[in-house]
ZALOFI-359807 format. One record per atom (N, C-alpha, C): x, y, z; residue in one letter. Coordinates in pm, 1 decimal. Layout:
<atoms>
+----------+----------+----------+------+
!        X !        Y !        Z ! type !
+----------+----------+----------+------+
!        X !        Y !        Z !    a !
...
+----------+----------+----------+------+
</atoms>
This chain:
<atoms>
+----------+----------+----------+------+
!        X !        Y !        Z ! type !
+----------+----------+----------+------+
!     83.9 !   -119.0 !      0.0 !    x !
!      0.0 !      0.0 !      0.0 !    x !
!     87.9 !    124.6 !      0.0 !    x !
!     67.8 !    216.6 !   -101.4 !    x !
!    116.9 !    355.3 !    -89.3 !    x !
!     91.3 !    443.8 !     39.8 !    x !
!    220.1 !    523.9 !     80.3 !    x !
!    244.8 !    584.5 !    175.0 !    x !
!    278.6 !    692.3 !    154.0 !    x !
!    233.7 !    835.2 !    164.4 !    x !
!    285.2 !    965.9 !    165.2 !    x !
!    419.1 !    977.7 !    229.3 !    x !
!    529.8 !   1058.2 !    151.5 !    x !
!    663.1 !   1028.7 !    226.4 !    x !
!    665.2 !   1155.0 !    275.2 !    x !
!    743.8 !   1169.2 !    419.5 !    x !
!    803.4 !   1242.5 !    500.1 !    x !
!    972.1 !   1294.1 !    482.2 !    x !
!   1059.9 !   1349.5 !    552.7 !    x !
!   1135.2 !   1340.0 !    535.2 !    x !
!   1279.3 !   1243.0 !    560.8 !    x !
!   1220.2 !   1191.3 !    658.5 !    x !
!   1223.2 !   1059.1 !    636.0 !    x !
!   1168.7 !    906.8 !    661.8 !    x !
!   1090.4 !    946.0 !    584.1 !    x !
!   1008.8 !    801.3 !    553.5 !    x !
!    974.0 !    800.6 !    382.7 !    x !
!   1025.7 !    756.7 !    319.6 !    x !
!   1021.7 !    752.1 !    210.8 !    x !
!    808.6 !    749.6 !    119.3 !    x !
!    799.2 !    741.9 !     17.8 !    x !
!    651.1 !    699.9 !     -4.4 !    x !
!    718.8 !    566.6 !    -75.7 !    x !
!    618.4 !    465.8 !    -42.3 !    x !
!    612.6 !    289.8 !    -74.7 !    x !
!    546.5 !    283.1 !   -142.1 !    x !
!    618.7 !    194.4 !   -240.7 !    x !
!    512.2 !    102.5 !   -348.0 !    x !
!    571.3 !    -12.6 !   -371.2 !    x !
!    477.5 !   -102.3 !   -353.9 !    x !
!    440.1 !   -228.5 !   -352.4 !    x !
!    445.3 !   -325.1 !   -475.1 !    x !
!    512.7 !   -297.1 !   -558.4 !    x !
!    444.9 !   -397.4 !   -688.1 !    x !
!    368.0 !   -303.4 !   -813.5 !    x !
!    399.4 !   -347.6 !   -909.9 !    x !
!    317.9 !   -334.2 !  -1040.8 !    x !
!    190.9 !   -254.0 !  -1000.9 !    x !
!     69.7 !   -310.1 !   -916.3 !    x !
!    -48.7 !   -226.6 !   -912.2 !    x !
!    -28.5 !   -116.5 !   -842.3 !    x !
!     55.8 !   -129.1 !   -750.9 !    x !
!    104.2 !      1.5 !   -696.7 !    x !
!    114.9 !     74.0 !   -748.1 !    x !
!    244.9 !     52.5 !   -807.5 !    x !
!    300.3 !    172.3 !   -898.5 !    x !
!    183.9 !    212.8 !   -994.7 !    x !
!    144.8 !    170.6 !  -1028.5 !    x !
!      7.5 !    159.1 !  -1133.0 !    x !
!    -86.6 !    278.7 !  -1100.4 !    x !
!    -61.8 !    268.5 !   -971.7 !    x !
!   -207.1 !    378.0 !   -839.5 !    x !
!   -145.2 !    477.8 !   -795.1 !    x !
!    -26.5 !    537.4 !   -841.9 !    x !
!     43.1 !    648.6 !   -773.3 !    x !
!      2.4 !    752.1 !   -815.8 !    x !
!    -33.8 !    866.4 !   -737.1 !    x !
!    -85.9 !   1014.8 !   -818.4 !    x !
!    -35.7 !   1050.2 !   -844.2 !    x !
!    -37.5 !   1150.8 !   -957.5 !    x !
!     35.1 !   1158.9 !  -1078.6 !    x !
!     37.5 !   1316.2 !  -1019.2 !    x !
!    145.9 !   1413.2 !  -1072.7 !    x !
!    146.8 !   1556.6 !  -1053.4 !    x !
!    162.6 !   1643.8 !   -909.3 !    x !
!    215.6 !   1529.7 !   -810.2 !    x !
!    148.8 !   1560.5 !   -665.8 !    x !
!    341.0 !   1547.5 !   -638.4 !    x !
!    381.2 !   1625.6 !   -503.2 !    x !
!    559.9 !   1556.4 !   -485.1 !    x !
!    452.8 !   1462.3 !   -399.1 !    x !
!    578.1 !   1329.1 !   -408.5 !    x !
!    538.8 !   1256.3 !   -341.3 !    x !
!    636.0 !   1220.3 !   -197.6 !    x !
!    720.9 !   1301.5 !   -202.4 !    x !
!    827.7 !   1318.1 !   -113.7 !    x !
!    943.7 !   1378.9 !   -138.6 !    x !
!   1095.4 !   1395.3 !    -18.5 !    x !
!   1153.0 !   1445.5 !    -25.9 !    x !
!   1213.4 !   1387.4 !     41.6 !    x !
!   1393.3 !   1402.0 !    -45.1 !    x !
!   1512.2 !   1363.3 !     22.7 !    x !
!   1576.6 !   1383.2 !    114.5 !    x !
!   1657.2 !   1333.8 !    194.0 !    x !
!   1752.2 !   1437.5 !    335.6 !    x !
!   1811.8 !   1529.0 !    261.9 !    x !
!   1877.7 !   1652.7 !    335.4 !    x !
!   1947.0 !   1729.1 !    310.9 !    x !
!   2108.3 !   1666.8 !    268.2 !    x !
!   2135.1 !   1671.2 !    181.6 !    x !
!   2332.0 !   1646.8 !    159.0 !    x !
!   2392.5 !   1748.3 !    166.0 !    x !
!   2528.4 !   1758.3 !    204.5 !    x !
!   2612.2 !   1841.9 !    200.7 !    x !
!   2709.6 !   1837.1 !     37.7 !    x !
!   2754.5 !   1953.0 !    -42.9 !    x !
!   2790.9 !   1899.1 !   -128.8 !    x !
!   2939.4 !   1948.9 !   -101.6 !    x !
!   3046.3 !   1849.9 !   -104.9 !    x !
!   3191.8 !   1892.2 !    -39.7 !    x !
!   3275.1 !   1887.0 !   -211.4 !    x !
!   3398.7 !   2002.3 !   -166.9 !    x !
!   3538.6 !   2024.7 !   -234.6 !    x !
!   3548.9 !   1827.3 !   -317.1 !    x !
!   3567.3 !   1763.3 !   -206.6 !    x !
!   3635.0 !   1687.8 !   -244.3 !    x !
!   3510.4 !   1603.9 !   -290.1 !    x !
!   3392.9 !   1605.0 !   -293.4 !    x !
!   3312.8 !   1503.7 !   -407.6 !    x !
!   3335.1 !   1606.6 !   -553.6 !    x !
!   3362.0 !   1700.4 !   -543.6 !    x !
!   3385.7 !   1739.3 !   -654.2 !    x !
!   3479.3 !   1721.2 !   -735.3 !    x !
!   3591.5 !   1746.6 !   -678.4 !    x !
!   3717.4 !   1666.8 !   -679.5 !    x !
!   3733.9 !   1524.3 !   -778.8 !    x !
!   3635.8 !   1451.2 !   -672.2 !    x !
!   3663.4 !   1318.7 !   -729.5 !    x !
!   3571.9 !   1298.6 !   -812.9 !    x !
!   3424.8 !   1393.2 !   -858.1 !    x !
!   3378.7 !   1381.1 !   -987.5 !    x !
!   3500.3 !   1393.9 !  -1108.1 !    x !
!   3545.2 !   1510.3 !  -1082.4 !    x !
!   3641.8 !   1595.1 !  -1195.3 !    x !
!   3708.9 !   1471.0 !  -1252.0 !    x !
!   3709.2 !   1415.1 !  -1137.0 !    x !
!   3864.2 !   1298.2 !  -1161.5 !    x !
!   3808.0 !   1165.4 !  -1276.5 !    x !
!   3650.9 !   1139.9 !  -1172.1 !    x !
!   3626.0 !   1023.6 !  -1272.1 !    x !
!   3567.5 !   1078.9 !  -1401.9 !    x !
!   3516.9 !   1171.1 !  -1445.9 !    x !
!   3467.6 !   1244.8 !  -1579.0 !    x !
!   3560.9 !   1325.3 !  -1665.9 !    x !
!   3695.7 !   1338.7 !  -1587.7 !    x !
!   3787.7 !   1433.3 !  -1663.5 !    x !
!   3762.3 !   1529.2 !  -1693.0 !    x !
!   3621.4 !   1614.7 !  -1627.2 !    x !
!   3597.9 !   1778.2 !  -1632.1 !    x !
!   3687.5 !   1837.6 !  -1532.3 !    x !
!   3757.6 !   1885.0 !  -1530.8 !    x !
!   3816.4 !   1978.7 !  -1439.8 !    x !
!   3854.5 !   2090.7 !  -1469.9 !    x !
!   3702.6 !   2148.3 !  -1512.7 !    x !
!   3715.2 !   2285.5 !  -1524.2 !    x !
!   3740.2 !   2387.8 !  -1415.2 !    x !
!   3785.5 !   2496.8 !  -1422.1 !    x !
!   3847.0 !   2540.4 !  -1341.6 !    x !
!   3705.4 !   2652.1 !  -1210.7 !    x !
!   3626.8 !   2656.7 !  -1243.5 !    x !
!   3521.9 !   2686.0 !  -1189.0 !    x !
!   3494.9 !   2609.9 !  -1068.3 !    x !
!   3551.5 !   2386.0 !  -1121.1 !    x !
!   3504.8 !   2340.3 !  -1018.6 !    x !
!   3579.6 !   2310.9 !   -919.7 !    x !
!   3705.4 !   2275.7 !   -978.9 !    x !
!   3838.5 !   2218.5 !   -871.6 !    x !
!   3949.2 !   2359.4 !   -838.9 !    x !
!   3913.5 !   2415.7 !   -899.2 !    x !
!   4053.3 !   2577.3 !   -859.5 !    x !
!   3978.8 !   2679.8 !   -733.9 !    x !
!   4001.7 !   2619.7 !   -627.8 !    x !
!   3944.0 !   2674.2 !   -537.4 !    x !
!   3973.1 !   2853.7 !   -489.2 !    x !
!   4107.9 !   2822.2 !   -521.5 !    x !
!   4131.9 !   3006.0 !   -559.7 !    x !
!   4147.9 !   3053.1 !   -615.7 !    x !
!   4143.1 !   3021.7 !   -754.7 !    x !
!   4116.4 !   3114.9 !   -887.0 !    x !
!   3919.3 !   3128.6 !   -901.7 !    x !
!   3858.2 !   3005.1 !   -839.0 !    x !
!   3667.7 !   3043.0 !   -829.5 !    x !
!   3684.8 !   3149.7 !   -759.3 !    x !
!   3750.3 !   3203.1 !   -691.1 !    x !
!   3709.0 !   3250.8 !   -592.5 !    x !
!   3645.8 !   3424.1 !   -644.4 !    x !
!   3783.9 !   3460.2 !   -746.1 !    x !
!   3721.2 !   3557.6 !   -836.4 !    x !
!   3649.1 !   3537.9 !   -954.6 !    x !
!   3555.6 !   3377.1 !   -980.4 !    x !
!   3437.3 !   3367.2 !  -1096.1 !    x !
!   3359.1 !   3430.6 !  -1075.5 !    x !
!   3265.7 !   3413.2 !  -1137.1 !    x !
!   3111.4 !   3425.7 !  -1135.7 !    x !
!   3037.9 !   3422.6 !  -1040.8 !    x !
!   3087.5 !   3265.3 !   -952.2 !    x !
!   3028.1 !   3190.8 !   -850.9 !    x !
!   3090.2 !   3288.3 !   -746.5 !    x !
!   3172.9 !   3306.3 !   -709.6 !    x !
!   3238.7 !   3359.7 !   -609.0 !    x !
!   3303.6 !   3199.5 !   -525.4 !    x !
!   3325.3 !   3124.1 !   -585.4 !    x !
!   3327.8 !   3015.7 !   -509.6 !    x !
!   3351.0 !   2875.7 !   -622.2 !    x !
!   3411.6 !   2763.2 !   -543.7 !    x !
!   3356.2 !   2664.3 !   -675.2 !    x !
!   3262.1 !   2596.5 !   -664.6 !    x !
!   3197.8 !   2554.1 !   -759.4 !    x !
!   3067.8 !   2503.4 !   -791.3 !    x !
!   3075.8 !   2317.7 !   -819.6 !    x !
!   2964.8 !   2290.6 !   -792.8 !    x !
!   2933.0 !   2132.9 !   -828.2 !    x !
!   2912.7 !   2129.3 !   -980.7 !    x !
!   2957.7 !   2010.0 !  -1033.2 !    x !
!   2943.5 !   2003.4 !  -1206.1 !    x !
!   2783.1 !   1939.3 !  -1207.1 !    x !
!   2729.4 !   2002.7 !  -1275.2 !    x !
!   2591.1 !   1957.7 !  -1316.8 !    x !
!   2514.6 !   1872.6 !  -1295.5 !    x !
!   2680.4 !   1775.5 !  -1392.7 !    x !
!   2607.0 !   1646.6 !  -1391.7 !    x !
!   2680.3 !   1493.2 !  -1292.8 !    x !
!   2755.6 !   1607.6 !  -1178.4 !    x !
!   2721.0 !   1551.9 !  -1018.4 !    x !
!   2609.4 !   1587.6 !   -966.6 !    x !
!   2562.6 !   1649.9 !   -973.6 !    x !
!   2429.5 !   1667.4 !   -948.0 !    x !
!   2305.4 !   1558.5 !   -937.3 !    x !
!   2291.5 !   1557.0 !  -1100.5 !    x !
!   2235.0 !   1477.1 !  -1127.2 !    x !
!   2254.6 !   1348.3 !  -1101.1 !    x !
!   2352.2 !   1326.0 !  -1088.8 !    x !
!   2422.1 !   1154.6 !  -1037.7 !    x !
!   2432.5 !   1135.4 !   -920.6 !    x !
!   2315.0 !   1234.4 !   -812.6 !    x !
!   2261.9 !   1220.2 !   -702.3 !    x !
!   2148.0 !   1121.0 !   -699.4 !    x !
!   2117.2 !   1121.4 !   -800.5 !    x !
!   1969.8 !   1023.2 !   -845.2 !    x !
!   2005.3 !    910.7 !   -787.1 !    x !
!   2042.7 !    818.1 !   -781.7 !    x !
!   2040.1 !    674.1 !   -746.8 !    x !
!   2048.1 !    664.0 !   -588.9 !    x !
!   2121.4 !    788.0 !   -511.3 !    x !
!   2101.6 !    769.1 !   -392.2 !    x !
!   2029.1 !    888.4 !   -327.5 !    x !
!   1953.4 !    918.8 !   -359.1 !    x !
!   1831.0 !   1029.9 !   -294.8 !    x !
!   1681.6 !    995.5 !   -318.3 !    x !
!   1671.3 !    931.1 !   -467.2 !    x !
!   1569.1 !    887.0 !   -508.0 !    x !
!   1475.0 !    783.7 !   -418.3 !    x !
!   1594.1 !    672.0 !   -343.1 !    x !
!   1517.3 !    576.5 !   -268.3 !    x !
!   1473.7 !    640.3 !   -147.1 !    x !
!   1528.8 !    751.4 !    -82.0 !    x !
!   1477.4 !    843.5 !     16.2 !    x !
!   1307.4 !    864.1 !     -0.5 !    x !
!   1305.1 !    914.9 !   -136.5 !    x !
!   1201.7 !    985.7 !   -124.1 !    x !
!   1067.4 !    887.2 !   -189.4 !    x !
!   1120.3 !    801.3 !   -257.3 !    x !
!   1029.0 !    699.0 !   -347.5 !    x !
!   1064.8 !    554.7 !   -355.4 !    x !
!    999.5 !    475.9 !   -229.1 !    x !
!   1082.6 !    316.5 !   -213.5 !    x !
!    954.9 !    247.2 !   -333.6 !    x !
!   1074.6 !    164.2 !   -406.1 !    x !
!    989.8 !     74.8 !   -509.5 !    x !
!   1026.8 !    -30.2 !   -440.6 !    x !
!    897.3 !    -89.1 !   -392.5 !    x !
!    908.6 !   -279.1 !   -344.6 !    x !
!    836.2 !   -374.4 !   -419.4 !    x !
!    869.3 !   -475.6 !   -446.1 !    x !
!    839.5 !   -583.4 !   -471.5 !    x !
!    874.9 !   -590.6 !   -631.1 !    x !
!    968.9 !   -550.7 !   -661.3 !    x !
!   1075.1 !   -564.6 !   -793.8 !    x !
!   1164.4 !   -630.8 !   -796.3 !    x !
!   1227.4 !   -701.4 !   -844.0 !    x !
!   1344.4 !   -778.7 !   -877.0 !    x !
!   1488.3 !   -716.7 !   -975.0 !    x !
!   1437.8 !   -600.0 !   -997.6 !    x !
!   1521.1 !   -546.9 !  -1108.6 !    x !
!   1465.0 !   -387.9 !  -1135.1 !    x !
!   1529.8 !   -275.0 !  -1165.0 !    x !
!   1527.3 !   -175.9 !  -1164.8 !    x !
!   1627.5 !   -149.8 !  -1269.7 !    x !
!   1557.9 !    -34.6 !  -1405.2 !    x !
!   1634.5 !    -46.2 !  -1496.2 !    x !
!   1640.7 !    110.0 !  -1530.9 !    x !
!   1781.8 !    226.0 !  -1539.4 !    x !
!   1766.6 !    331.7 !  -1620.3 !    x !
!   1719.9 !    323.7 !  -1744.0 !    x !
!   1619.0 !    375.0 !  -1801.8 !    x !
!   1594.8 !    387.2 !  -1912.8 !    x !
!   1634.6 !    523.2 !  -1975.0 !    x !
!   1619.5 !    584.8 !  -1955.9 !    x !
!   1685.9 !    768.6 !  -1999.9 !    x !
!   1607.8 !    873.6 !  -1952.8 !    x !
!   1653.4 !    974.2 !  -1978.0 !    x !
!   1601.4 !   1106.1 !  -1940.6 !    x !
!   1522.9 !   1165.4 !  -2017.3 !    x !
!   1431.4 !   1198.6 !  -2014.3 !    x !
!   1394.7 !   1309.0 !  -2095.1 !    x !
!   1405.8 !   1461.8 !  -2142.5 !    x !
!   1428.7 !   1514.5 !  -2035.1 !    x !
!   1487.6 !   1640.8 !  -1995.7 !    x !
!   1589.3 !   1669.0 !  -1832.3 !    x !
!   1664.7 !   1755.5 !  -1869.1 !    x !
!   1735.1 !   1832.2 !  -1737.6 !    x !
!   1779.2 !   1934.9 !  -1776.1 !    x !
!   1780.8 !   2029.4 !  -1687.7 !    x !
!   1807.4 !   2103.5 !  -1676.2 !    x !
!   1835.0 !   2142.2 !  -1517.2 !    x !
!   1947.5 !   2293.1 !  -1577.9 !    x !
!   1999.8 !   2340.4 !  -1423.3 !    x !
!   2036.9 !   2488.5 !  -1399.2 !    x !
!   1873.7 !   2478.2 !  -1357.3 !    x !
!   1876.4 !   2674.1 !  -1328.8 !    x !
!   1970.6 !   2710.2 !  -1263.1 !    x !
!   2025.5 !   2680.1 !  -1120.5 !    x !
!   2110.4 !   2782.0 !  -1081.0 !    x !
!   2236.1 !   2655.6 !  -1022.9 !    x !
!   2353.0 !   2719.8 !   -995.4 !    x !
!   2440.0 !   2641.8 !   -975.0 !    x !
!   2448.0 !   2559.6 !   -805.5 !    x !
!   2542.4 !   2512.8 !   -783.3 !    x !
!   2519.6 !   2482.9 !   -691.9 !    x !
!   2695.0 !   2519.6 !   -596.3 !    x !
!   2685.6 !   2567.5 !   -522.0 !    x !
!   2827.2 !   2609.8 !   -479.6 !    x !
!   2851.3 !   2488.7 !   -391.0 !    x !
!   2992.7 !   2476.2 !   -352.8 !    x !
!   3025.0 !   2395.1 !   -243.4 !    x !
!   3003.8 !   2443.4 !   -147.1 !    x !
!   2979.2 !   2299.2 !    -76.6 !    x !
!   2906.5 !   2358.8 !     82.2 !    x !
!   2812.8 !   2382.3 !     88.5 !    x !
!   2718.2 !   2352.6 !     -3.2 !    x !
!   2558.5 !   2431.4 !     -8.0 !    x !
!   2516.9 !   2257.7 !     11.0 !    x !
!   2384.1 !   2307.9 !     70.9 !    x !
!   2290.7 !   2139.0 !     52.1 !    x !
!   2179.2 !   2190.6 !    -50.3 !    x !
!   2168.5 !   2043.8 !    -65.2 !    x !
!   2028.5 !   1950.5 !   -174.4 !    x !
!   1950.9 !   1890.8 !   -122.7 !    x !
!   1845.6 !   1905.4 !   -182.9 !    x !
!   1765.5 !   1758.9 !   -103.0 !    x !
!   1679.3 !   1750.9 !   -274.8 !    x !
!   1632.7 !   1664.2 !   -289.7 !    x !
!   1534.6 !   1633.6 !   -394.1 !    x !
!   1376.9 !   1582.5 !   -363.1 !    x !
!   1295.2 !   1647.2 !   -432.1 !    x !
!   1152.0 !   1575.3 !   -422.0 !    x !
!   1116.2 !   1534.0 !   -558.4 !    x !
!   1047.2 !   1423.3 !   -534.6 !    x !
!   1017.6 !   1370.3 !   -653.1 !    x !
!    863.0 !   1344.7 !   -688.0 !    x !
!    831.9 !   1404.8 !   -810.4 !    x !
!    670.3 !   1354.0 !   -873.9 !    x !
!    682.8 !   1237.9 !   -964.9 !    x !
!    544.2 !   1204.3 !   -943.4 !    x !
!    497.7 !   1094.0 !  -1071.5 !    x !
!    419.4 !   1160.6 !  -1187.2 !    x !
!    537.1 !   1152.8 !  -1302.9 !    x !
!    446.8 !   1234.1 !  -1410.9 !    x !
!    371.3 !   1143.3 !  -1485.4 !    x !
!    394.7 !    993.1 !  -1518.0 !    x !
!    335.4 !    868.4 !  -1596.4 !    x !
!    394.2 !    817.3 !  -1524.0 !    x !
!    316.6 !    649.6 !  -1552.6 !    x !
!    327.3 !    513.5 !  -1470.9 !    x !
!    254.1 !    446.8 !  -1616.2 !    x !
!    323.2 !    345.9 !  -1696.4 !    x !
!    256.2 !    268.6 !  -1812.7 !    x !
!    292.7 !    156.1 !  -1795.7 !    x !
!    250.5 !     51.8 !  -1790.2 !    x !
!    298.3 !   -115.5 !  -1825.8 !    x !
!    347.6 !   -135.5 !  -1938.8 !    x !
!    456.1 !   -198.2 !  -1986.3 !    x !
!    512.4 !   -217.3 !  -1986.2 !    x !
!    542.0 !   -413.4 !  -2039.8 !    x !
!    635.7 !   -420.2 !  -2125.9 !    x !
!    609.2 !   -597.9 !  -2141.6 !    x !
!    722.3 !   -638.1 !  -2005.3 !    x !
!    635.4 !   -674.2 !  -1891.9 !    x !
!    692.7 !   -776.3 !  -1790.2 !    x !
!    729.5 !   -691.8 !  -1709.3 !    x !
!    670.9 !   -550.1 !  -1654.8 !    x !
!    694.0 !   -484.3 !  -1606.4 !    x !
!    627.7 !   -302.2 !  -1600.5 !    x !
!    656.3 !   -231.4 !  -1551.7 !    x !
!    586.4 !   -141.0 !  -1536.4 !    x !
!    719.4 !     -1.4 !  -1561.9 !    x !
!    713.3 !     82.2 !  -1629.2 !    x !
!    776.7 !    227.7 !  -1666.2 !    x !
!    738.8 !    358.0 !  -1578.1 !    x !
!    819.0 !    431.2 !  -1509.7 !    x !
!    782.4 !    498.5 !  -1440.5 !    x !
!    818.1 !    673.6 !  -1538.7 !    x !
!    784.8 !    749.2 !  -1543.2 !    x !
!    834.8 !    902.2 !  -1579.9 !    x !
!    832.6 !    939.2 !  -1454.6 !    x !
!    957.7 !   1046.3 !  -1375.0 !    x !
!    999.0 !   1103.4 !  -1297.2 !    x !
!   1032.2 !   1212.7 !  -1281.5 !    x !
!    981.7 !   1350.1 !  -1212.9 !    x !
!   1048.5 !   1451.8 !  -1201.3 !    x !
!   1097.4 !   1432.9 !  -1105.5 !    x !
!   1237.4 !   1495.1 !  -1041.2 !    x !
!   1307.6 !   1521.3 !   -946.7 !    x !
!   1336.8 !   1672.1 !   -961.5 !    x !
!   1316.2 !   1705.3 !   -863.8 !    x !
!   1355.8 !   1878.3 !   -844.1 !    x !
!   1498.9 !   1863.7 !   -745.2 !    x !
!   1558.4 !   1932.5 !   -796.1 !    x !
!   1688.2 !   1960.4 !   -655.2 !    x !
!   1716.9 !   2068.8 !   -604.3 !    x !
!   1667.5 !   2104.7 !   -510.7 !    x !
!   1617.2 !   2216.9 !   -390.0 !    x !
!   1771.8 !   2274.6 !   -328.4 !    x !
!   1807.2 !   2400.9 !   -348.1 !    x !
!   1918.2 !   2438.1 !   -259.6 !    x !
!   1866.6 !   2484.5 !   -162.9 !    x !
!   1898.8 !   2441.9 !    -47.0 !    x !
!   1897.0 !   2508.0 !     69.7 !    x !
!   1909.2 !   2663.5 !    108.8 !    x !
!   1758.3 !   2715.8 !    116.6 !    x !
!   1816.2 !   2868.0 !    110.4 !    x !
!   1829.5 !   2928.4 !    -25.4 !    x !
!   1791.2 !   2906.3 !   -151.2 !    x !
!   1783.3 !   2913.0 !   -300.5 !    x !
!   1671.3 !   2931.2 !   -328.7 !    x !
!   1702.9 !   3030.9 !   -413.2 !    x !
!   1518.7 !   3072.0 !   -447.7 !    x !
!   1449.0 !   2979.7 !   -583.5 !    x !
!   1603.4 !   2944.6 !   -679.1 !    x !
!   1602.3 !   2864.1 !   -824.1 !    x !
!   1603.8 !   2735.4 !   -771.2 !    x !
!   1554.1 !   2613.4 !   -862.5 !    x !
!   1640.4 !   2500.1 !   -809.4 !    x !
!   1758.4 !   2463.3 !   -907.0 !    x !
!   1836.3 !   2345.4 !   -828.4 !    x !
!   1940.1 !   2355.7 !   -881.9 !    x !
!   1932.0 !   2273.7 !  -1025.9 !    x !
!   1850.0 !   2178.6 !   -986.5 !    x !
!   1847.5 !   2106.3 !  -1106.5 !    x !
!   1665.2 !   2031.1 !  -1111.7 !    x !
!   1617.5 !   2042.0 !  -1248.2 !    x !
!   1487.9 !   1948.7 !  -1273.8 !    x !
!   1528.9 !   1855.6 !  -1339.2 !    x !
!   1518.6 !   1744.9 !  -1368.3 !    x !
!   1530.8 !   1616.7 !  -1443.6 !    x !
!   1421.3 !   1540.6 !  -1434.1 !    x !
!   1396.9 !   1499.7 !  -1521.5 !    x !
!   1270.7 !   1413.9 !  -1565.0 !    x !
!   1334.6 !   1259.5 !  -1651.6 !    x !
!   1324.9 !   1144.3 !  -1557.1 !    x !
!   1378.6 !   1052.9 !  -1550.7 !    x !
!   1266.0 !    945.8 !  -1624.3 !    x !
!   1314.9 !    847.9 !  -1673.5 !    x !
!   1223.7 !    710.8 !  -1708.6 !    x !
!   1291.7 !    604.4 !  -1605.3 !    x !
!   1232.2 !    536.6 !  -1580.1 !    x !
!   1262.3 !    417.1 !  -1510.2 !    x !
!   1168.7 !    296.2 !  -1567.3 !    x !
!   1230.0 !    172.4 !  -1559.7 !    x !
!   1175.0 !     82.1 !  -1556.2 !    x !
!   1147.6 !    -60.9 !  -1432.6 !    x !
!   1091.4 !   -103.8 !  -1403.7 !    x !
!   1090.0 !   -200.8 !  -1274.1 !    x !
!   1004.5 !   -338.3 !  -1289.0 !    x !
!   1066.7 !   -438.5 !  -1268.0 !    x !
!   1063.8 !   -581.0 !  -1263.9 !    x !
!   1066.2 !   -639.2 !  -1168.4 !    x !
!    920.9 !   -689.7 !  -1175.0 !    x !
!    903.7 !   -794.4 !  -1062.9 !    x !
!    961.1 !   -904.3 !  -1029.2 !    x !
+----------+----------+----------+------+
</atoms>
């Protein structure tokens, strides 16, 4: 049975009919707060080979744009796999599959040291052969930010 999520208590779903019964357009919850540190940035730069100087030159950001250095985008976004179950537990699957994005985008940046949290809607829920497709917005909320940092609108797929 579906559960309205808290901050922490995730919202539950149960299986195929579940997911099937989720309201559509509504958040259905929200993630903890993260801290976003120097050194996850760091070690994005490292595994993506962006190391633009915005994100890892901590004292040359200092006179950017940002006033500061910033998180790369698409660390950001590669918050998804561990914020998502915060806010939206899928049970009774056997398998969980990225299917792609549809859109993202990223209004405002995100500096180090700033927190995130994400809430997530159900924009579609379709069956699927042997399984059920989810469409996902995730918003990513700065703490204290009037923009968010990032919208993404995710597909998922899930197997019982």
């Amino acid at each position: 049975m579906s559960t309205l999520s808290t901050a922490t208590d995730p919202y539950r779903v149960d299986g195929v009919a579940d997911a099937l019964a989720l309201p559509l357009g509504q958040v259905l919850g929200h993630s903890s707060w993260v801290e976003i540190t120097q050194e996850q940035v760091n070690q994005f730069a490292q595994a993506t080979g962006d190391h633009q100087w915005i994100h890892v030159d901590v004292e040359g950001a200092k006179d950017g744009p940002f006033g500061g250095t910033v998180a790369h985008g698409y660390l950001t976004l590669s918050l998804i796999p561990s914020l998502l179950p915060e806010a939206l537990e899928l049970r009774g699957f056997s398998m969980g599959v990225n299917y792609g994005c549809d859109r993202v985008r990223f209004p405002a940046p995100v500096p180090v040291g700033s927190r995130l949290r994400a809430s997530v809607v159900a924009d579609a829920v379709t069956e699927v052969a042997g399984g059920v497709q989810l469409t996902l917005t995730l918003t990513f909320e700065l703490e204290g930010g009037g923009k968010p940092a990032c919208v993404a609108t995710i597909v998922i797929r899930q197997y019982p």
